[in-house]
C-alpha positions in Angstrom: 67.7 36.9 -2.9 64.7 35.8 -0.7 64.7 32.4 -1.9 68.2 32.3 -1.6 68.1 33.2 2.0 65.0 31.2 2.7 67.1 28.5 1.5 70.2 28.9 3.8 67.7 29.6 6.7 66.3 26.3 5.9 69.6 24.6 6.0 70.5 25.7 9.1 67.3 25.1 10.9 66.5 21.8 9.5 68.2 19.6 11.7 68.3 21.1 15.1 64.4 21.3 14.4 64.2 17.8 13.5 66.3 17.0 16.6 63.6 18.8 18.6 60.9 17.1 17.4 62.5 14.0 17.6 62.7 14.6 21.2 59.5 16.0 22.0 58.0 12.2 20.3 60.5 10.8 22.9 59.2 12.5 25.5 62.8 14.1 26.5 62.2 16.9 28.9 65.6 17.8 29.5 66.0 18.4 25.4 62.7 20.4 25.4 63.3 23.0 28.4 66.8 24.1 26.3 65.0 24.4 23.2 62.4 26.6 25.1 65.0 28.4 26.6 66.8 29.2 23.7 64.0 30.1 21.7 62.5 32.4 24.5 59.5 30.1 24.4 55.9 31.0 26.4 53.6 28.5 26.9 50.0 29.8 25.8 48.9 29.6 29.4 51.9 31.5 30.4 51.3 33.9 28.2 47.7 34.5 29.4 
């Protein structure tokens, strides 16, 4: 069952993290700030 699920998880994730990334190499702010929001993403030096 967990590999099973890692699997799924994996499938799902895969290209919206690729997509991401792709951006972040492209320097695409816009892309970045959604993903940040979505994810509920802190900077370290927010965090701190």
């Amino acid at each position: 069952i967990e590999e099973l699920t890692k699997a799924v998880v994996e499938s799902i994730v895969s290209t919206p993290m690729n997509n991401i990334r792709k951006a972040s190499e492209l320097g695409n702010p816009d892309i970045i700030e959604m993903a940040s929001k979505l994810f509920d993403y802190k900077k370290q030096k927010e965090l701190d």
